[in-house]
C-alpha positions in Angstrom: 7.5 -7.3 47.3 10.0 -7.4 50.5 8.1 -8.3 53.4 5.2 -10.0 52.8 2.8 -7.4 53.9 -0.7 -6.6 52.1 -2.2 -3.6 51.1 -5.5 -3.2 49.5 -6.2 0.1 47.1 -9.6 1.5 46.6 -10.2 3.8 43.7 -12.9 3.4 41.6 -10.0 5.4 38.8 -8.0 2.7 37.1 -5.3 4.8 37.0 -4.8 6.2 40.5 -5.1 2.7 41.2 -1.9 1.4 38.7 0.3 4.9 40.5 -0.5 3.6 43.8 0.5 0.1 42.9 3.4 0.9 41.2 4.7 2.8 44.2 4.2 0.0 46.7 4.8 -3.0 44.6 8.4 -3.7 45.8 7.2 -3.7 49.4 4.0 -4.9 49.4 1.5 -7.4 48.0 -1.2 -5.3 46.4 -4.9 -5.7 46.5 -6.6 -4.0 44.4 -10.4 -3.1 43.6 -12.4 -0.3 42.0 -15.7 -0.9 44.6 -15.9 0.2 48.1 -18.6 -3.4 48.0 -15.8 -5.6 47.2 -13.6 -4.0 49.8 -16.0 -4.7 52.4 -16.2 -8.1 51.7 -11.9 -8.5 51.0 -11.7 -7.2 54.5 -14.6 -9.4 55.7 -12.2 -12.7 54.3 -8.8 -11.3 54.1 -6.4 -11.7 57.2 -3.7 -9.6 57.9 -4.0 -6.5 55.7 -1.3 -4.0 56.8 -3.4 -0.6 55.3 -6.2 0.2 52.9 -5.4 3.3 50.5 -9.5 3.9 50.2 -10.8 6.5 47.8 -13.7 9.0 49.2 -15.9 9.1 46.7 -16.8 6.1 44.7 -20.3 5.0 42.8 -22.5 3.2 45.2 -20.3 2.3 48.4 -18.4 5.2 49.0 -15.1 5.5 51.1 -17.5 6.7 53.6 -20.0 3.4 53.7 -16.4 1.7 54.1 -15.3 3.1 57.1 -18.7 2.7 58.7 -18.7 -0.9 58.0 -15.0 -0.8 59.3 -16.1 0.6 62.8 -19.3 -1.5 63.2 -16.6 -4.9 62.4 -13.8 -3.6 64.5 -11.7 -3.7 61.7 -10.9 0.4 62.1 -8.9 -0.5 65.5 -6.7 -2.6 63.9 -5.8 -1.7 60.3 -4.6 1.9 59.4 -6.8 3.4 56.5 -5.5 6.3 54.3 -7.7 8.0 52.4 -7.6 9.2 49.0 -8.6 12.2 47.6 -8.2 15.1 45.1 -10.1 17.9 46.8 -12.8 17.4 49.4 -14.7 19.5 51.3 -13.5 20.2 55.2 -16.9 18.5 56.5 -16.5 15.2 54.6 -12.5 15.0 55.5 -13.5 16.0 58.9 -16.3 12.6 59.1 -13.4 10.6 57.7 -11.4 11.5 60.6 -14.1 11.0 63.3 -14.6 7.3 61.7 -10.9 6.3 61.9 -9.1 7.4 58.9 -5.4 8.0 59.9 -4.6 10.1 57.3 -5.3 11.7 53.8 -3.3 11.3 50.4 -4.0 14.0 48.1 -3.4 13.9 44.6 -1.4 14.0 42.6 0.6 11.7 44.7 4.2 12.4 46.0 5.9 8.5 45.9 8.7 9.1 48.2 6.5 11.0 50.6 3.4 8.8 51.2 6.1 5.3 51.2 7.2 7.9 54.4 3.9 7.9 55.7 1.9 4.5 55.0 5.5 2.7 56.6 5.6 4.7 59.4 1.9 4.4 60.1 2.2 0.5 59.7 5.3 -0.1 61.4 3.7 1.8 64.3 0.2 -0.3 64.0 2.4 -3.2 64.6 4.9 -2.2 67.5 1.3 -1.4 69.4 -0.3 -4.4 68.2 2.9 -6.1 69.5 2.7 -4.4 72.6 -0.7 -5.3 73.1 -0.1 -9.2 72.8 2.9 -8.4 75.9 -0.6 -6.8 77.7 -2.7 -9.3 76.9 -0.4 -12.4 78.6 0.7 -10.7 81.0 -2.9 -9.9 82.2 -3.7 -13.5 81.3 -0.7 -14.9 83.9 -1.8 -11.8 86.4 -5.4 -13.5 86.1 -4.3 -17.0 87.0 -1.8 -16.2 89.5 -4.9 -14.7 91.6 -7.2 -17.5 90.9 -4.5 -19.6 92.1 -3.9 -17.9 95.2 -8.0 -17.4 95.5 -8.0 -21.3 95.6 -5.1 -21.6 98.0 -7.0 -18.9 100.3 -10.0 -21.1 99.8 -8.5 -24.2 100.8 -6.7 -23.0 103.8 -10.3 -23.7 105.3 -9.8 -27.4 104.4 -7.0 -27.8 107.5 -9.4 -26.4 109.5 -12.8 -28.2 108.7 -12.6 -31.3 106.6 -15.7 -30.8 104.6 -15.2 -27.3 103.7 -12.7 -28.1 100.8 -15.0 -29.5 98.4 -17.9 -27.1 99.8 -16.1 -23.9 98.8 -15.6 -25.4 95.3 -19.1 -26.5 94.6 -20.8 -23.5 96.2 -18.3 -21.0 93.3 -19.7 -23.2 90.9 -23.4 -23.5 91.9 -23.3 -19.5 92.6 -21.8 -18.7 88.9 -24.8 -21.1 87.7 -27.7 -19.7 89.8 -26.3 -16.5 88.9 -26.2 -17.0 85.1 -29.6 -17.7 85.4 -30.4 -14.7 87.5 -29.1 -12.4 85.1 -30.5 -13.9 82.1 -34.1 -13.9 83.7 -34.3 -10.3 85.2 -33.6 -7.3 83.5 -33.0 -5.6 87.0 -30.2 -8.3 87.9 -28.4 -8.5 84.4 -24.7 -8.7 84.7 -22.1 -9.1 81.7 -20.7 -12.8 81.6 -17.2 -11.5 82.7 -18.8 -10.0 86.0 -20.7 -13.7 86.6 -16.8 -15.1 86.3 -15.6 -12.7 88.9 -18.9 -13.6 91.1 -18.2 -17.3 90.8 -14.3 -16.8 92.1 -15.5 -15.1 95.0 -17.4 -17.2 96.1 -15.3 -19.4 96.8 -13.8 -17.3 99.9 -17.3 -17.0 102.2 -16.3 -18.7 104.6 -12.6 -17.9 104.7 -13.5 -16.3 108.0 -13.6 -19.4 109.5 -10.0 -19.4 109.7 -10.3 -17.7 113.1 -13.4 -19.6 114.4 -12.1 -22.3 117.2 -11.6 -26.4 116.4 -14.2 -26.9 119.2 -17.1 -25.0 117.4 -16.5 -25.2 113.6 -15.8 -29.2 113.9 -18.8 -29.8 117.2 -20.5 -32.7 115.8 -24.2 -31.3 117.9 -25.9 -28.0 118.1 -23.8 -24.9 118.9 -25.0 -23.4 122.0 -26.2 -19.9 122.0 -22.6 -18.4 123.1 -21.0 -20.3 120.3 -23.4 -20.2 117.3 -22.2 -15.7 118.5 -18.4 -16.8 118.1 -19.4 -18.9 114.9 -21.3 -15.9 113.4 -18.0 -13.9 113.6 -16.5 -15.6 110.4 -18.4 -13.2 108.2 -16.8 -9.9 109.8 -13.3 -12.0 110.9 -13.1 -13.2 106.4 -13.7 -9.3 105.6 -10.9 -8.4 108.2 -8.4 -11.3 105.9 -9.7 -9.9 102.7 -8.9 -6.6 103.7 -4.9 -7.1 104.5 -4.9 -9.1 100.6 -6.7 -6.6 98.8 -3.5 -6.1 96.0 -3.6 -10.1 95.1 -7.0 -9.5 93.4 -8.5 -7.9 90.7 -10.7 -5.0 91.8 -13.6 -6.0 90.8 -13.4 -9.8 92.1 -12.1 -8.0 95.9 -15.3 -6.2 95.6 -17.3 -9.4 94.9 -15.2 -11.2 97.3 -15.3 -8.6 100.6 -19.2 -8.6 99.8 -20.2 -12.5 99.9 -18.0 -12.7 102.9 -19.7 -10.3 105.1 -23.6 -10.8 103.3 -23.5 -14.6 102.7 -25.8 -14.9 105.9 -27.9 -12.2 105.2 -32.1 -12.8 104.6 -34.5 -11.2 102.5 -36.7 -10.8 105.5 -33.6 -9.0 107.2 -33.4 -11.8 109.9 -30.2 -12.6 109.4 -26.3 -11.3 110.3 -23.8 -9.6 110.9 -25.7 -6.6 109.6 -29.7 -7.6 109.5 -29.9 -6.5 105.8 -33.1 -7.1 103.8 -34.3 -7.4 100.2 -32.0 -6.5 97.9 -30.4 -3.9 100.0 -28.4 -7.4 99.8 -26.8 -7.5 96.7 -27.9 -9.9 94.2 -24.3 -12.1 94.1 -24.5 -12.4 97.9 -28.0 -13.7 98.0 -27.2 -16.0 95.5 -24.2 -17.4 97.5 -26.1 -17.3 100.4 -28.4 -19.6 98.3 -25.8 -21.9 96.6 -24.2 -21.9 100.1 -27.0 -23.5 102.1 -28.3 -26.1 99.4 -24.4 -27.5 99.6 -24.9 -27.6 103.0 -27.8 -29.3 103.2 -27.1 -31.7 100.8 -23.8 -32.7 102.4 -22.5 -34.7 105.2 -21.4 -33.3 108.1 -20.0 -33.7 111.5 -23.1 -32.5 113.1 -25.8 -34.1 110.4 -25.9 -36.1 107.7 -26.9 -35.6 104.1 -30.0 -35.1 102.5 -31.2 -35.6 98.7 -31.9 -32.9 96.1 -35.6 -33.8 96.4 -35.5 -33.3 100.3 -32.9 -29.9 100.8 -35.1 -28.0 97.6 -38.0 -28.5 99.9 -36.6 -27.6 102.8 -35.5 -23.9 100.7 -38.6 -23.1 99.4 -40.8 -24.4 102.8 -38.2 -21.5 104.5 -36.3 -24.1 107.0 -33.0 -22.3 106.0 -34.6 -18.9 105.9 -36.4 -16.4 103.3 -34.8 -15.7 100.1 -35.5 -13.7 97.1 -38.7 -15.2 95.5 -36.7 -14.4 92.1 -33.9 -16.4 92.6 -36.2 -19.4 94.2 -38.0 -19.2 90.6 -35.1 -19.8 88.4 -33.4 -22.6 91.1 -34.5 -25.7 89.8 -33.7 -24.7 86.3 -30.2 -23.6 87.6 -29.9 -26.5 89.8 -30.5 -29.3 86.8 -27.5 -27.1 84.7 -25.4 -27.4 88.1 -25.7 -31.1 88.3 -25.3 -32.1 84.3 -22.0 -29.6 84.3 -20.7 -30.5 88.1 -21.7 -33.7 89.4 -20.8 -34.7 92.9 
């Protein structure tokens, strides 16, 4: 055995089983077994098998049952099986094919041939399992370079308006909570947890818009008059226009999340809010909740123009419609999400 590589033989015949070891055993460590059971569970418990030589038909758990149990683990994607057989019938070679088999030994077995074959197979399993780690980091560094520059976009606010820095990073987290919550409760709303992720990042541009919204108005410590609470309104459609000209920095899907929360954050369910006077869930579901996740921060934050109130006080406020109507879903599963916020994020 040369390289330390493993390969486990099927056959249910002693004998084919002894060939096939004999062939191999210089440059492989062989295990063997006569029961498509045991091989099951040896692939269930043993890492890094190169191949499996597995024989069709065997008593009980056939080479069949084996690669079904393969395909329902995952195992088939990442180990080569051959399999091993005398003469079978077209329709039983061809189901061995659709489960994954990679190829089929026939007997009586040709040494220098199949070493040809099973090498090649593995040493090409390997390249593209190697190539796949390369992917995989590179996807992994592609992924944090854009959630760094999503936070630097995100803080770029914090020049600007000196609560907003802190307020962009708590509503991202509140709106992947509420949203968690969301999904698990209603069918209708359900979104994989990798989608929630990319909801949560975008959130934290909303208000990137603000950018373009005069010192005067975003920092005016009273009420906005009627001409600028207009000019203030603008930073939903003025964040879409940034997000637009960035579009390449971000993953698809989170520019899609992103471009939507920006424009829809100030949306209503009864439609009687801006830029577009949507209503219902002709809003999507992640801008309602950041709409949400954005106006309990607010509320229960100090600002130039207010001060702070408690959890007790802003949750009232919501669901007495002082900030506006909201989905009576989401309003059902807040406090729940709310108590998760504050035990995972505290202020």
């Amino acid at each position: 055995m040369e390289n330390g590589k493993t390969l486990l033989i099927v056959d249910d015949m002693e004998v084919n089983r002894a060939i096939l070891a004999e062939i191999f055993k210089n440059t492989y460590q062989i295990i063997e077994t006569g029961q498509g059971a045991e091989a099951i569970e040896i692939l269930k418990t043993k890492e890094g098998i190169s191949a499996v030589l597995l024989d069709v038909l065997m008593p009980e758990v056939s080479g069949i049952d084996v690669l079904k149990e393969m395909n329902a683990t995952g195992k088939i994607e990442e180990t080569p099986v051959f399999m091993i057989t005398a003469a079978e019938s077209e329709e039983v070679l061809m189901q061995c094919y659709e489960l994954g088999a990679i190829d089929v030994i026939t007997k009586p077995f040709m040494s220098q041939f199949l070493m040809c074959r099973v090498n090649s197979v593995i040493e090409l399993y390997e390249h593209r399992h190697k190539l796949e780690k390369i992917v995989d980091k590179q996807v992994a560094r592609l992924s944090e370079l854009m959630q760094s520059m999503i936070q630097v976009l995100a803080s770029v606010i914090e020049f600007r308006d000196c609560e907003s820095g802190e307020h962009v990073k708590r509503v991202s987290n509140l709106t992947g909570t509420i949203m968690k919550e969301v999904s698990d409760a209603y069918e209708e709303y359900r979104l994989p947890e990798a989608e929630i992720e990319k909801i949560a990042i975008s959130a934290s541009l909303h208000d990137i818009g603000k950018i373009s919204t005069p010192d005067q108005i975003l920092n005016k410590p009273g009420k906005l008059t009627a001409e600028e609470f207009e000019i203030m309104k603008q930073h939903t459609v003025k964040g879409c226009e940034i997000l637009r000209r960035i579009p390449d920095i971000m993953d698809a899907g989170v520019y899609k999340y992103a471009y939507d929360i920006c424009r829809h954050h100030h949306e209503k369910w009864d439609g009687r809010g801006y830029p577009d006077g949507l209503s219902g869930d002709a809003i999507s579901i992640w801008a309602q909740v950041a709409a949400l996740a954005d106006v309990y921060d607010a509320l229960t934050s100090e600002r130039v123009y207010k001060k702070s109130f408690d959890r007790e006080k802003a949750v009232s406020m919501i669901y007495n419609g002082e900030c506006g109507a909201f989905n009576p879903k989401i309003l059902e599963i807040f406090g729940s999400a709310l108590d998760k916020f504050e035990e995972n994020h505290k202020k």
